[in-house]
N, C-alpha and C positions, 0 to 999 in steps of 0.2 A: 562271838563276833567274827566276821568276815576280815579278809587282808584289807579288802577296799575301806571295810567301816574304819578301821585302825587308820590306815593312811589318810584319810577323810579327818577323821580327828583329833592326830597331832598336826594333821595340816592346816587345821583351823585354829587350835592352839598357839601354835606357832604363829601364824599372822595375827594373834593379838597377844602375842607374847611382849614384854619391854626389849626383847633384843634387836639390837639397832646392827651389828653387825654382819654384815649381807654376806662374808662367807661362812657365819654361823649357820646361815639358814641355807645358803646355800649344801655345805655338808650334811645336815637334816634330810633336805629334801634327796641327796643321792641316795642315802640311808634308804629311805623308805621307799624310794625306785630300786632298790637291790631288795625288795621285801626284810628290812630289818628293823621293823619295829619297833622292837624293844630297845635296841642299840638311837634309834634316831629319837626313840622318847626320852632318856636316857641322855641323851649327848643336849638338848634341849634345853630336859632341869637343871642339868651340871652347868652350861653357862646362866641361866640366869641363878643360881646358887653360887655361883663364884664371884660373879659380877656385882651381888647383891640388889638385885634389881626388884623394887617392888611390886608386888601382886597384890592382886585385890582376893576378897574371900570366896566369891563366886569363882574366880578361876582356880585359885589352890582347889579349890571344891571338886573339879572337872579334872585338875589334875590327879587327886587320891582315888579319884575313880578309875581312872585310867590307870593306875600304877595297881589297880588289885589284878588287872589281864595281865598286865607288859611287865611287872617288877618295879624296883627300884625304889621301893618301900619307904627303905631307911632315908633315902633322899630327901624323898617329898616329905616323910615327919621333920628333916633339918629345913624345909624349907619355909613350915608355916612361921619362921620368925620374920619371913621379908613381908607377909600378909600388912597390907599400911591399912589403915583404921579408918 
């Protein structure tokens, strides 16, 4: 996958992310203007893993996808407990 496709799709990730905090997203998005990917996917799952913010299964889905390019493996497995039903 290209830098653009990555950035493309935590970028859309992210706007249908539950995180409400607009310099969350805002630190995201310099992330991945300084080409750091992994760091901005990364910084993403950790707030809504902290926050505990629920997802749905479709998107966890899109998320473990993503985490077999970028990392952060262990993350996204602590995260499927916010997946709501």
């Amino acid at each position: 996958m290209e830098a653009v496709e990555y950035a493309a799709k935590i970028e859309e990730l992210l706007k249908e992310s539950p995180i409400t905090t607009h310099s969350v997203a805002v630190d995201v998005r310099e992330l991945l203007a300084a080409g750091e990917f992994a760091l901005g996917f990364d910084t993403m799952c950790s707030w809504i893993y902290e926050d505990e913010l629920s997802i749905s299964e479709e998107y966890y889905e899109r998320l473990v996808r993503l985490s077999a390019d970028l990392g952060s493996r262990d993350l996204i497995a602590r995260m499927r407990e916010l997946v709501s039903g």
